[in-house]
N, CA, C and O of each residue as an XYZ file, in Angstrom:
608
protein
N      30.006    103.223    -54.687
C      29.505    103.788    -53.461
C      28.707    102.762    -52.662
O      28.846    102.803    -51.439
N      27.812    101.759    -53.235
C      27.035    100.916    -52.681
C      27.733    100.143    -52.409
O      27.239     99.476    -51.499
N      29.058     99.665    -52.791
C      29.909     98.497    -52.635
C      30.422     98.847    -51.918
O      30.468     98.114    -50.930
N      31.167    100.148    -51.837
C      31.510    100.351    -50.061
C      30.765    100.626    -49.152
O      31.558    100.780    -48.223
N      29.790    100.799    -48.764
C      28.800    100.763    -47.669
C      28.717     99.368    -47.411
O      28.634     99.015    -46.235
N      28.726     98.466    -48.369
C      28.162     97.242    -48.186
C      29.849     96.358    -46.920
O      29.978     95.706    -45.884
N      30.603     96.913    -47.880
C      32.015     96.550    -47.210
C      31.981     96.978    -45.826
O      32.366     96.210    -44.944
N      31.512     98.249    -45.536
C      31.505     98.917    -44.551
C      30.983     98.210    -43.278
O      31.446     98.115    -42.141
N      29.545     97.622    -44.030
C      28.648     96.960    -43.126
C      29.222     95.938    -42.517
O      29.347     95.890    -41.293
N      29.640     94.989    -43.353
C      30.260     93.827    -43.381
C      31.015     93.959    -42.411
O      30.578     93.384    -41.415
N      32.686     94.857    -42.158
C      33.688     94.947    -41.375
C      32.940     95.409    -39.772
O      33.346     95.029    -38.674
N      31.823     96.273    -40.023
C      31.331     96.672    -38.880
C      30.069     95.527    -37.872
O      29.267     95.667    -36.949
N      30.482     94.612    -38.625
C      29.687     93.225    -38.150
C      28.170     93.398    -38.280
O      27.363     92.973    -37.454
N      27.859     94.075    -39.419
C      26.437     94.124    -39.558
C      25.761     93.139    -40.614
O      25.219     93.359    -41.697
N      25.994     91.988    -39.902
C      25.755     90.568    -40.886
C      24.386     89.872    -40.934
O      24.024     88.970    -41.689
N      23.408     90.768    -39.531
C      22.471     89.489    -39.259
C      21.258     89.971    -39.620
O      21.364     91.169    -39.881
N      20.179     89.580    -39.749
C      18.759     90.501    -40.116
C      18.605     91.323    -38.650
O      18.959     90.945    -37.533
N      17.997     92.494    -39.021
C      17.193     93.715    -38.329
C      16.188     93.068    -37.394
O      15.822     91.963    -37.795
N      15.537     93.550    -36.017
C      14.995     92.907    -35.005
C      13.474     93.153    -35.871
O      13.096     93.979    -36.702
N      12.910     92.084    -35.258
C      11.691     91.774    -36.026
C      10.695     92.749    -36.037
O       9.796     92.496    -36.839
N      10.559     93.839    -35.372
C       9.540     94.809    -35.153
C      10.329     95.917    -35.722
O       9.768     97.010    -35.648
N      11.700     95.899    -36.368
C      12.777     97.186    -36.710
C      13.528     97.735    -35.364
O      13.170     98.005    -34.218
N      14.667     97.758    -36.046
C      15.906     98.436    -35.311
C      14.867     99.665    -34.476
O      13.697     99.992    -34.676
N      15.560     99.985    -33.803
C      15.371    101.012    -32.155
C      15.824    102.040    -33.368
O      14.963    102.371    -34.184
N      16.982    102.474    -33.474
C      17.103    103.786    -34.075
C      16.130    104.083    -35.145
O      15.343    104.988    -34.869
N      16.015    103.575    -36.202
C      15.088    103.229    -37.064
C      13.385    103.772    -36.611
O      12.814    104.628    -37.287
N      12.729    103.126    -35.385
C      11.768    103.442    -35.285
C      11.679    104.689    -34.506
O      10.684    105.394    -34.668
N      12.843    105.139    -33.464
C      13.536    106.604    -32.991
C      13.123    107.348    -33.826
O      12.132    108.021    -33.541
N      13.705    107.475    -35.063
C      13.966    108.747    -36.255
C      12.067    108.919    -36.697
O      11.421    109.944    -36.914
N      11.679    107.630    -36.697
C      10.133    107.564    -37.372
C       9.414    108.386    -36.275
O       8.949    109.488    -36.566
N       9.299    107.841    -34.913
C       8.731    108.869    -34.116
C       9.235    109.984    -34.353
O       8.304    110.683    -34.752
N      10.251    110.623    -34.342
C      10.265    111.948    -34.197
C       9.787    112.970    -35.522
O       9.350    114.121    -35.522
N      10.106    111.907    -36.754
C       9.466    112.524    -38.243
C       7.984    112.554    -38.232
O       7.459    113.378    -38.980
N       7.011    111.588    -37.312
C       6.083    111.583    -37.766
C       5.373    112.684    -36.504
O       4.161    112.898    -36.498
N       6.077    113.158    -35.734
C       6.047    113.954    -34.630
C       6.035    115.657    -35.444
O       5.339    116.672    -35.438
N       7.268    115.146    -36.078
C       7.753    116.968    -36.724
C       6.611    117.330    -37.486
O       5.900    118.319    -37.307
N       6.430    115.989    -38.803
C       5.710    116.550    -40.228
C       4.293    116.802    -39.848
O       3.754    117.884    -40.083
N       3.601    115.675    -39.179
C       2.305    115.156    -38.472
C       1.371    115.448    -37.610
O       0.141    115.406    -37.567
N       2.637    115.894    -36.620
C       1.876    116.437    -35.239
C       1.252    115.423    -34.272
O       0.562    115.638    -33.275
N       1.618    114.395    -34.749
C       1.183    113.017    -33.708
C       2.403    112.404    -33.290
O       3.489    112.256    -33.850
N       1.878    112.027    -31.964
C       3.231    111.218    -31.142
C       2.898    109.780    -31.443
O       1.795    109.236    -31.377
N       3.910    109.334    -31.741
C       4.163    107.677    -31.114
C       5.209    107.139    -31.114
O       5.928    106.935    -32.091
N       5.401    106.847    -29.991
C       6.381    106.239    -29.155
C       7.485    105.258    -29.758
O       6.960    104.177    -30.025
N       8.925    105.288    -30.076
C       8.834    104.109    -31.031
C       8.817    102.586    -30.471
O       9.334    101.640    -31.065
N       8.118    102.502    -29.194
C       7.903    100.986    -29.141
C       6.419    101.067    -29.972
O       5.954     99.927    -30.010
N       5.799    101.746    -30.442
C       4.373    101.576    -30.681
C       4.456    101.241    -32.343
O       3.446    100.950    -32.982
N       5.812    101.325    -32.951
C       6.107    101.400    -34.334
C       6.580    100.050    -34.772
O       7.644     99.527    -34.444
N       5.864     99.663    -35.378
C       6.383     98.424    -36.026
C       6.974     98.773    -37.862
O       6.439     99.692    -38.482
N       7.784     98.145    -38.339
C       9.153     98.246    -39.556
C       8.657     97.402    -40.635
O       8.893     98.222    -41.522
N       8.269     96.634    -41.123
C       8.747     95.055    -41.305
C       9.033     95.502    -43.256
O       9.084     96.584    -43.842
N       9.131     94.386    -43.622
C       9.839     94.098    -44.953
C       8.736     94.494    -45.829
O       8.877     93.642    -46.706
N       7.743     95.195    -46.193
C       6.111     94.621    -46.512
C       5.231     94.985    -45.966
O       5.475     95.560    -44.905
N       3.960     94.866    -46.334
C       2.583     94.933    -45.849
C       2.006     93.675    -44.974
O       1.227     93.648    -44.021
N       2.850     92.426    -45.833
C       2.216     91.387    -45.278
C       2.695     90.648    -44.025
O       1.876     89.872    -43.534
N       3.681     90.741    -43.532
C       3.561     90.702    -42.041
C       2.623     91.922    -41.477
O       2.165     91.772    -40.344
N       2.441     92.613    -41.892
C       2.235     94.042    -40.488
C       0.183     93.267    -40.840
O      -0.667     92.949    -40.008
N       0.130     93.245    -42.202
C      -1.504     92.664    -41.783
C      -1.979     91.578    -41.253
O      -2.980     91.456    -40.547
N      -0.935     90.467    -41.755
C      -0.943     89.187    -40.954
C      -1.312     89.421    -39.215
O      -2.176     88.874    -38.530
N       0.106     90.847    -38.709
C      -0.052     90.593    -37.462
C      -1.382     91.212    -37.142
O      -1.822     90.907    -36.034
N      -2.019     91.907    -37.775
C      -3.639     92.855    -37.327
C      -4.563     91.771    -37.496
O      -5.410     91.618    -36.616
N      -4.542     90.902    -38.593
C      -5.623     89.495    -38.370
C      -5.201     89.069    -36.891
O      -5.903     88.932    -35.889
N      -4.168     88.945    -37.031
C      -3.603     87.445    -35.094
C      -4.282     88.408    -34.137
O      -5.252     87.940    -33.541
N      -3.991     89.519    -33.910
C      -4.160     90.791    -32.919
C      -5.513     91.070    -32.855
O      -6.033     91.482    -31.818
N      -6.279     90.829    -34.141
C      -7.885     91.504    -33.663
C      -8.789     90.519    -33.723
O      -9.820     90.788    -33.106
N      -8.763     89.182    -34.395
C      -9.193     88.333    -34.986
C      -9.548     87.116    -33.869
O      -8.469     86.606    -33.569
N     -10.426     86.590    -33.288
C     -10.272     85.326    -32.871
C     -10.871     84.091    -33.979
O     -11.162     84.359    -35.145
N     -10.977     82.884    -33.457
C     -10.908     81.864    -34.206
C     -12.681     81.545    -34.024
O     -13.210     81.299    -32.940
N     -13.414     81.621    -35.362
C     -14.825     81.942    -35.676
C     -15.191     83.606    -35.713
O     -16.357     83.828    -36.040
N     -14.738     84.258    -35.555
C     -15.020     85.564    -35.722
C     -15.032     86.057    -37.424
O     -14.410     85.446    -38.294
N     -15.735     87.078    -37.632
C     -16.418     86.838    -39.074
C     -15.616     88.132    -39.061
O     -15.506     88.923    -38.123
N     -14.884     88.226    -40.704
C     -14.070     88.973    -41.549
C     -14.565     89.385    -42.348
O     -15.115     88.589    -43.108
N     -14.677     91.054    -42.691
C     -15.823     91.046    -44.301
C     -14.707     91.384    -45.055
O     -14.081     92.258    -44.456
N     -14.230     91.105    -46.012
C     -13.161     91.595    -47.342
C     -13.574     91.519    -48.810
O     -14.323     90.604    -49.155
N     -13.069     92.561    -49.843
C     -13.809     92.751    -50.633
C     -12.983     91.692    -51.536
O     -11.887     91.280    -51.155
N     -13.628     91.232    -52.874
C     -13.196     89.809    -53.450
C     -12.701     90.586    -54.997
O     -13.239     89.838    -55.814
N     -12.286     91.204    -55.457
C     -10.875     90.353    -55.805
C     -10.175     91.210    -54.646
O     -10.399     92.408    -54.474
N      -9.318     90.457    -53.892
C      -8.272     91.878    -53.028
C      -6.975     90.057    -52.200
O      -7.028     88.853    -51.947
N      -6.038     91.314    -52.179
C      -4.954     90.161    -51.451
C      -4.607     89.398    -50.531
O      -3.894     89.931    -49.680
N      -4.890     88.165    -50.363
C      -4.345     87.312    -49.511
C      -5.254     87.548    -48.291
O      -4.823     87.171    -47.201
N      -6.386     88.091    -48.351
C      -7.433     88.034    -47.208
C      -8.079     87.290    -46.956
O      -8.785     87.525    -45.976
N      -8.269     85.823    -47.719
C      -9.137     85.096    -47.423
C      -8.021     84.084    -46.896
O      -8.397     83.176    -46.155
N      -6.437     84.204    -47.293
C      -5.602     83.391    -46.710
C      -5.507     83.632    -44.967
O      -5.329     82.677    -44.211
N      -5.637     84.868    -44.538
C      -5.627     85.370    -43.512
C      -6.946     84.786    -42.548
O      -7.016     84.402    -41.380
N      -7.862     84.916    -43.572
C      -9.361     84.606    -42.897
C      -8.689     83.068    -42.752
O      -7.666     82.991    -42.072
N      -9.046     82.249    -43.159
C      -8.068     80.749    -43.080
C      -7.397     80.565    -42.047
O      -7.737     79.803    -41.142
N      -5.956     81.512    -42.074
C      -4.959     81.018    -40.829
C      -5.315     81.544    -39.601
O      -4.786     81.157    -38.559
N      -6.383     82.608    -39.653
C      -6.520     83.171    -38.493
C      -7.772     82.525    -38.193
O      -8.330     83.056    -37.233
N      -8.468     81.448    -38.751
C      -9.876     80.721    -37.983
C     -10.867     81.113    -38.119
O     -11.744     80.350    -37.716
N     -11.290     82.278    -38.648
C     -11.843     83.393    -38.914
C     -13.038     82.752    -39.647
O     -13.049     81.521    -39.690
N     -13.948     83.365    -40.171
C     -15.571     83.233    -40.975
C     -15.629     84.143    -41.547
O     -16.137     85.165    -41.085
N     -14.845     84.016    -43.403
C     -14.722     84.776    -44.218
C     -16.012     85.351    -44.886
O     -16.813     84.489    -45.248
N     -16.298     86.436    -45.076
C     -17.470     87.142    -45.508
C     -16.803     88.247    -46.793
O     -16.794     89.478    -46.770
N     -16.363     87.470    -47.693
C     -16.006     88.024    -48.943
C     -17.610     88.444    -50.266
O     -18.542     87.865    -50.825
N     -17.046     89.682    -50.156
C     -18.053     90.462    -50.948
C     -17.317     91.152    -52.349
O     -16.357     91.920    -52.414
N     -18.098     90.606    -53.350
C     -18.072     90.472    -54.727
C     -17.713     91.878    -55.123
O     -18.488     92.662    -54.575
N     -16.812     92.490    -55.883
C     -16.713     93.925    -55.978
C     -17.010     94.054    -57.766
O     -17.044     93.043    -58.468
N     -17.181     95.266    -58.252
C     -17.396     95.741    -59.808
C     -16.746     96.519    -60.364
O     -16.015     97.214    -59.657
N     -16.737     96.653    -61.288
C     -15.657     97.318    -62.342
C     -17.070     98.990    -62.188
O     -16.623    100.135    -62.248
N     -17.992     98.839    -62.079
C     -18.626     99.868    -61.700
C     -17.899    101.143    -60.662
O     -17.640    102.347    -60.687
N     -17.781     99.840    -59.695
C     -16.962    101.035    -58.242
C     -15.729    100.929    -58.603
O     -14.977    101.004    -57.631
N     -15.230    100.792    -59.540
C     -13.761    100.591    -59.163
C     -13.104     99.195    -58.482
O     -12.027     99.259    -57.891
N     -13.805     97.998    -58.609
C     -13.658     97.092    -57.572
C     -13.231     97.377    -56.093
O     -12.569     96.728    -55.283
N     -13.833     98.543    -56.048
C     -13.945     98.796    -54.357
C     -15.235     99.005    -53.753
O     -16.193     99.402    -54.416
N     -15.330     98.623    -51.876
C     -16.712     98.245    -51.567
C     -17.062     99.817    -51.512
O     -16.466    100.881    -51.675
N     -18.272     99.402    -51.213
C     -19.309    100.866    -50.632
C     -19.804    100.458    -49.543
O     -19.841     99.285    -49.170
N     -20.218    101.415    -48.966
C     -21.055    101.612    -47.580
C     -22.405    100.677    -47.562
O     -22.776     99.933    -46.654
N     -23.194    100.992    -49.154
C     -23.891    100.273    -49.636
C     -23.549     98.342    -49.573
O     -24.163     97.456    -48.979
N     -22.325     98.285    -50.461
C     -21.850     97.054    -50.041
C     -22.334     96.251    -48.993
O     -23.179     95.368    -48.852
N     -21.239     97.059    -48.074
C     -20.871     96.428    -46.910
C     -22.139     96.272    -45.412
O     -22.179     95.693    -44.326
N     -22.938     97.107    -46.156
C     -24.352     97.258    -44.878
C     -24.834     95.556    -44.752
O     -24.512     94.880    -43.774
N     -25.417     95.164    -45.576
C     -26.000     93.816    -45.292
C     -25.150     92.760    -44.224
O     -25.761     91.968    -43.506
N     -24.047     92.844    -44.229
C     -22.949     92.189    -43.964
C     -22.316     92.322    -42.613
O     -21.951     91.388    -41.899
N     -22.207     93.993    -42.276
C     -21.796     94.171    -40.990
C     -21.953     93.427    -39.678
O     -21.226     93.534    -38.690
N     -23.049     92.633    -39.833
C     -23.925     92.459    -38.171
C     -22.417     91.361    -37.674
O     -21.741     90.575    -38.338
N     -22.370     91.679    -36.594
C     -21.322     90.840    -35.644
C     -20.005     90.403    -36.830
O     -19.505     89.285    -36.956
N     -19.678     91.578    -37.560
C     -18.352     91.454    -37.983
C     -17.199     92.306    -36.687
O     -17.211     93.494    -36.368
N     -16.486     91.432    -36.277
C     -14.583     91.978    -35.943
C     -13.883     92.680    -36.726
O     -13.030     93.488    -36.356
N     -14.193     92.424    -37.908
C     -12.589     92.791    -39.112
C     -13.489     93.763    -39.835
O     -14.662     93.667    -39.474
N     -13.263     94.630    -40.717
C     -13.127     95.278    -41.854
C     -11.940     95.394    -43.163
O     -11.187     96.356    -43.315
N     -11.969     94.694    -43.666
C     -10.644     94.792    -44.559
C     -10.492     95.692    -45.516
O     -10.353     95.134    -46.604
N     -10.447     97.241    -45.597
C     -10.442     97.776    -46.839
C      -9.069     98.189    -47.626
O      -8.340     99.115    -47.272
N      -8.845     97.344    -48.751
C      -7.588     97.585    -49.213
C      -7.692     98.886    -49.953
O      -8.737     99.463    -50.254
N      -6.084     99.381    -50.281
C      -6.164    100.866    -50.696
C      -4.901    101.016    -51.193
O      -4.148    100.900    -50.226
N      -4.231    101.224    -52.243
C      -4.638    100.752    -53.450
C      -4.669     98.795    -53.268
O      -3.879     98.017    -52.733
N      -6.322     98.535    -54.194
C      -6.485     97.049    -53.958
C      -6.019     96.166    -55.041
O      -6.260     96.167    -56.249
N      -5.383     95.508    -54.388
C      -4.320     94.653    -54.894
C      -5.327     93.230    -55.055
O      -5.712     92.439    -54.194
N      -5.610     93.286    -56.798
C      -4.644     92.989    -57.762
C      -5.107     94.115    -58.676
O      -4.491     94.601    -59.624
N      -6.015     94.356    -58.323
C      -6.614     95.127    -59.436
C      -5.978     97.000    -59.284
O      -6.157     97.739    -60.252
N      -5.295     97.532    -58.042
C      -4.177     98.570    -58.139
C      -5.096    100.227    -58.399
O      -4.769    101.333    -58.831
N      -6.629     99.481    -57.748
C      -7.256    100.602    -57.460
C      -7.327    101.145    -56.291
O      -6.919    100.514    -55.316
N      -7.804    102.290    -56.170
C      -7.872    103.052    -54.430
C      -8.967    104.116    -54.267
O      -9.547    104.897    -55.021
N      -8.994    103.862    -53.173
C     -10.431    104.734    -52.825
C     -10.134    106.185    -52.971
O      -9.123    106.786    -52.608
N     -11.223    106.650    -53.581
C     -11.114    108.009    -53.465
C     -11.386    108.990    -51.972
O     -12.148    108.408    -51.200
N     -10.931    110.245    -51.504
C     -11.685    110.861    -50.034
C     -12.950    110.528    -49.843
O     -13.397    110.021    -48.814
N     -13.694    110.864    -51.041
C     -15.059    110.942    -50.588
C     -15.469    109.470    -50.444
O     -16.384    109.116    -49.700
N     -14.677    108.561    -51.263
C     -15.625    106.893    -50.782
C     -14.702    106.829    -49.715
O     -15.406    106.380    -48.811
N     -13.514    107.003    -49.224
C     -13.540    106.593    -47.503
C     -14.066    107.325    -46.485
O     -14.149    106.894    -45.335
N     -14.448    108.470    -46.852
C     -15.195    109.282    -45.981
C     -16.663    108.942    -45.636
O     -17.130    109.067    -44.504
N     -17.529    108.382    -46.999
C     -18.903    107.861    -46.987
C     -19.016    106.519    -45.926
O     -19.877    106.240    -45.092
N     -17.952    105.923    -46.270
C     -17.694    104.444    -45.836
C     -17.593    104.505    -43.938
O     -18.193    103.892    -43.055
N     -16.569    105.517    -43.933
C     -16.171    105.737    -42.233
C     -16.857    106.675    -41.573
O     -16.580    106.866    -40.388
N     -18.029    107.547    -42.301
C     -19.089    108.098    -41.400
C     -20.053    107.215    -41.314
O     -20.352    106.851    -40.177
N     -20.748    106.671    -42.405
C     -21.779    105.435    -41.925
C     -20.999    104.907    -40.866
O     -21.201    105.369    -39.742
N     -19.873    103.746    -41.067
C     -19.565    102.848    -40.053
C     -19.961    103.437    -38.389
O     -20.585    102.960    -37.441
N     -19.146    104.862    -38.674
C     -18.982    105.675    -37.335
C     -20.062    105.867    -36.422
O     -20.078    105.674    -35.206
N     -21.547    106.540    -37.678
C     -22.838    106.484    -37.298
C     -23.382    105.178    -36.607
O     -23.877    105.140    -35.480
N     -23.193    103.999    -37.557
C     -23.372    102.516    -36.418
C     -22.718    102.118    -35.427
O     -23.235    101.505    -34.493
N     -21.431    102.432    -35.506
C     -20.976    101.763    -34.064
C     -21.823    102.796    -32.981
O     -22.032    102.379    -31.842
N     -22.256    104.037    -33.347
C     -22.713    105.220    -32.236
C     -24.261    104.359    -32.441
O     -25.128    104.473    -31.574
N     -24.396    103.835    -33.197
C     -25.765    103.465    -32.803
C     -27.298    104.022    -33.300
O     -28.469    103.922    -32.934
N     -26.488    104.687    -34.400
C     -27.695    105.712    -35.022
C     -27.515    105.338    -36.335
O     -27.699    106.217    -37.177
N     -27.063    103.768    -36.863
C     -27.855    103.689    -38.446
C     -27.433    102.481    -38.445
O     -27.671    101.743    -39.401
């Protein structure tokens, strides 16, 4: 069955890689699934495809990141300090524990915040293949929420 699809492809001249942000139909079907199940629109130019995680974060370092702008990411976690690196960035890697789960806290991350751009919170964090629970991203994204409003 896979060998004829593959034949299929082949005769139907489907030889070359997929457009770099994903095929149009492809991100079509995603808007409208994430429309049906979700209840949120987006458009599928607003949808990016790719092979991986690591283009789509690569492109959120290039996209939010300028060159000296300070990154906080938690230490052991993936390829974020490579990112901090290619993107010019002023890595602010914070030490994590087998206590939390090697994931940050609110606690963590307070000292650290002042004139950070980035937040990096991985989920499940890779290498170690832990993930935050509701209540630690909830603790984490009401503080933050409370500071950017200006009240902590």
């Amino acid at each position: 069955m896979l060998e004829d699809a593959i034949i299929k492809a082949y005769q139907n001249k489907q030889t070359n890689y997929p457009a770099p942000e994903g095929n149009a139909d492809l991100r079509e079907q995603l808007s409208a699934f994430i429309r049906h199940f979700q209840n949120l629109y987006y458009a599928p130019a607003e949808i990016l495809v790719a092979s991986g995680g690591r283009p789509l974060i690569f492109a959120a370092y290039q996209t939010i990141v300028d060159r000296g702008d300070k990154v906080i990411y938690p230490v052991p976690s993936w390829n974020n300090h490579y990112y901090v690196q290619l993107s010019g960035a002023k890595g602010c890697a914070i030490e994590t524990a087998v206590d939390n789960n090697f994931m940050l806290t609110a606690e963590d991350i307070r000292p650290h915040l002042k004139d950070a751009v980035l937040l990096a919170l991985c989920s499940p964090q890779n290498p170690t293949g832990t993930c935050y629970t509701q209540e630690q991203m909830k603790a984490i994204t009401t503080w933050l929420l409370k500071k950017i409003a200006g009240g902590g």
